[in-house]
C-alpha positions, -999 to +999 in steps of 0.1 A: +032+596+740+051+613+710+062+589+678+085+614+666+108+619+699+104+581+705+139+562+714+129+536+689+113+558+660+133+552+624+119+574+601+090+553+600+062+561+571+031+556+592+027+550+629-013+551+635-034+543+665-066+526+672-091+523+702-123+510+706-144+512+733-172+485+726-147+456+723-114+472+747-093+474+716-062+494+724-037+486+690-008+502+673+005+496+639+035+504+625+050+507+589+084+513+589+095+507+553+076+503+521+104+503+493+103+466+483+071+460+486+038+461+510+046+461+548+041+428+565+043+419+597+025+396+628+000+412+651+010+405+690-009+407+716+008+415+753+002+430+786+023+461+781+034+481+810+021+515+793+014+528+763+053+541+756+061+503+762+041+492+739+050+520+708+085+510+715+079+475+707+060+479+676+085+505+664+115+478+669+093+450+656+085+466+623+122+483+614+129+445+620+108+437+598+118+456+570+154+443+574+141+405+577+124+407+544+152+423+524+176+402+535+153+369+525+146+382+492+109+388+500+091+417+479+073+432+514+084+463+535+082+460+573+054+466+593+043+451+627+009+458+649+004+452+687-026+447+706-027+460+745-038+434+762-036+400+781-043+370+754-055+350+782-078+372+797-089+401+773-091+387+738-126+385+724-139+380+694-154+412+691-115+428+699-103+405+668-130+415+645-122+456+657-086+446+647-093+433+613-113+468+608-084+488+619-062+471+597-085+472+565-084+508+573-048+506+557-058+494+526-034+470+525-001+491+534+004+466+558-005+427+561-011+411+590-001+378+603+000+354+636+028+366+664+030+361+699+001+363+716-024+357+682-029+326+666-039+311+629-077+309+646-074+349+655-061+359+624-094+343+603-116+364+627-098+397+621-103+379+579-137+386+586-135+421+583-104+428+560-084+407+535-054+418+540-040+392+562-017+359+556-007+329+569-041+311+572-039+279+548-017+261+525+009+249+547+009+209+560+004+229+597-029+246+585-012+280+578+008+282+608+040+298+599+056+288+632+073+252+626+093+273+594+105+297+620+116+275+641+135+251+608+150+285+600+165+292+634+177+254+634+198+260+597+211+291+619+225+269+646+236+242+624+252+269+606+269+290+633+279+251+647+302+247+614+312+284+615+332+274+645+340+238+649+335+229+609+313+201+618+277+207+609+257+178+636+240+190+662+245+153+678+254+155+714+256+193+717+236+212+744+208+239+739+193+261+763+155+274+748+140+300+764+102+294+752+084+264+743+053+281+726+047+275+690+082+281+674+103+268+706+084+237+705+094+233+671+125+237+669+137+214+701+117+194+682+138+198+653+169+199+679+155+165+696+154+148+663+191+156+649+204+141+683+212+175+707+198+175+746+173+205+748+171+220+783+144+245+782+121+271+802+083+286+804+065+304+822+037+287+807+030+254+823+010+236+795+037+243+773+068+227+795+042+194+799+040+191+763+075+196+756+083+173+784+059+145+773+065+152+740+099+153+735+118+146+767+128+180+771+148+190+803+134+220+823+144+244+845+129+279+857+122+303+837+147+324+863+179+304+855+178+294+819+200+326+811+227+309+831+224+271+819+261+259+809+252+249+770+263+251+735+239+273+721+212+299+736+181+297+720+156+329+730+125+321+718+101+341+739+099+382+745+127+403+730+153+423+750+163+393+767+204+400+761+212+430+784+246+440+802+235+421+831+223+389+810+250+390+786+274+386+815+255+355+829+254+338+796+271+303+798+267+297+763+290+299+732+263+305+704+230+326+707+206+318+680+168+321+685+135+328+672+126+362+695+127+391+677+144+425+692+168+400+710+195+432+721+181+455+746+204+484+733+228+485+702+251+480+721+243+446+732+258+431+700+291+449+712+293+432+743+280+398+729+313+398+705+335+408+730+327+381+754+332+356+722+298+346+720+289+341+685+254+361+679+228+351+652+210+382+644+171+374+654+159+392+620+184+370+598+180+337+613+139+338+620+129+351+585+112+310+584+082+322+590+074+357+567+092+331+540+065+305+543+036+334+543+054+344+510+046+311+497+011+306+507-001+336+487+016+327+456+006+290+463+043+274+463+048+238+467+064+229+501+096+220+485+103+260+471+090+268+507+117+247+522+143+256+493+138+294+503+135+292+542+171+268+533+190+304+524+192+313+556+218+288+560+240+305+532+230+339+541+241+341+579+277+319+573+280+356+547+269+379+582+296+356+600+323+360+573+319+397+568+315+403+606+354+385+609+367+401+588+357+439+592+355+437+630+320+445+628+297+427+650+272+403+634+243+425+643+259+458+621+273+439+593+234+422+588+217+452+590+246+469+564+236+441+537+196+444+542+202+483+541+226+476+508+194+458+490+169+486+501+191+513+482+197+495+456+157+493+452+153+530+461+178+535+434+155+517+407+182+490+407+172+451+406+179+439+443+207+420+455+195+385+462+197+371+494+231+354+505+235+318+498 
């Protein structure tokens, strides 16, 4: 495995390695970019193919991550850690507890929160062994950042909706979610409440029950949610979910979703445009949750929480704009502005605020 020749590797400042044999602790973490401000980023836990599979992913996850930040006005860098490993079957608490040793080993370079895979509970074990972690307390949902994520990626629909129709209701329209775990229950939560039909897919069966009984969500397999005729595609499980292939298949006018590393190449976004699908770049639009972390360390009240996760609204009508107008696709002109505001900071300049 070599960082340096890796497809995915960004001129990242530290890409370190961790295994323990006493718990089964195989982990990567990954600081891409530390200009505005400590690297912070969830710690996911997965069943990767290989090790290569899983050093591309946290490589994606925290260049991502750097952009998200900057382009929510956060003072963090990007940084992500991954954990080898089937949640279901091989986490422990001794593997958690390893993990918040690896990452105090850091210093506090990076800051880990809850992703896919890890939970608010897992994050306070690793706490016992390193402080430099977020997302555990202060929020109405006991520190879970999820339910911001998933109001974020909601202003992202509602604003891509007005983008092209000029009517901001969701009422009546038609979303595909691909996930129902802790963000994609939110937000066809969210979805259910402003009045659109939520047809979604799992592979998890306790989370289709609940968002059946729940909230009278419409499933179908996991298989053929790529395909459902809808309004807008919401991808809210693993990344690399929009490929040639898929892209094709899509039967959907809008993608806007809480996954991250949506696009399986660069080239994705290409495509996307050119089949006049409107894409919601996953970094932009799912910033809810590294916003609400922001606010439980300072300590913010939930309406400067809301206030701030409510930019996103503003910020990705400016992608949309820009992305008309220069014949850019969405996904190049929102990765232009977040690299705009990082040289402005490597430049000793103040940094641009975010859009909107």
């Amino acid at each position: 495995m070599s960082v340096f020749s890796a497809p995915a590797y960004d001129r990242h400042e530290l890409v370190t390695f961790s295994s323990a044999n006493a718990s089964g602790l195989r982990a990567i973490i990954a600081v891409h970019d530390t200009t505005l401000g400590p690297a912070v980023g969830g710690c996911r836990m997965f069943p990767y193919a290989d090790e290569d599979a899983a050093l591309h992913d946290v490589l994606r996850l925290s260049r991502g991550m750097t952009y998200k930040s900057a382009l929510a006005g956060l003072p963090f860098g990007g940084g992500k850690s991954v954990i080898i490993g089937d949640p279901q079957k091989d986490k422990s608490r001794e593997l958690l507890l390893a993990m918040g040793e690896f990452i105090d080993t850091l210093g506090g370079r990076y800051v880990a929160a809850e992703d896919s895979g890890t939970g608010v509970a897992d994050i306070r074990v690793m706490a016992e062994r390193t402080r430099w972690v977020s997302g555990l307390e202060d929020n109405q949902y006991g520190g879970d950042p999820s339910p911001s994520t998933a109001y974020g990626v909601f202003l992202g629909m509602r604003a891509a909706v007005f983008y092209r129709t000029g009517e901001k209701s969701l009422q009546g329209l038609k979303v595909a979610v691909q996930g129902l775990g802790h963000v994609g229950y939110y937000l066809a939560k969210f979805l259910r409440n402003a009045g659109a039909e939520v047809i979604g897919a799992d592979v998890n069966a306790a989370n289709l029950r609940r968002a059946v009984d729940d909230l009278g969500v419409f499933t179908v397999d996991s298989g053929e949610i790529l395909a459902v005729e809808a309004d807008i595609f919401a991808p809210c499980a693993m990344g690399a979910v929009l490929n040639e292939r898929s892209i094709a298949a899509l039967r959907a006018g809008i993608v806007c979703g809480s996954a991250n590393n949506q696009l399986a190449t660069e080239h994705d976004a290409a495509q996307l445009r050119d089949r006049g699908i409107l894409y919601c770049p996953d970094f932009l639009v799912n910033a809810g949750g590294i916003i609400d972390v922001h606010h439980q360390r300072l300590g913010s009240p939930d309406t400067l929480r809301q206030e701030h996760v409510g930019r996103i609204e503003g910020s990705l009508l400016e992608v949309l704009r820009r992305a008309e107008a220069s014949g850019h696709t969405t996904e190049e002109v929102a990765e232009a502005m977040a690299e705009e505001i990082l040289e402005r900071a490597r430049l000793g300049r103040a940094p641009l605020k975010a859009a909107g």
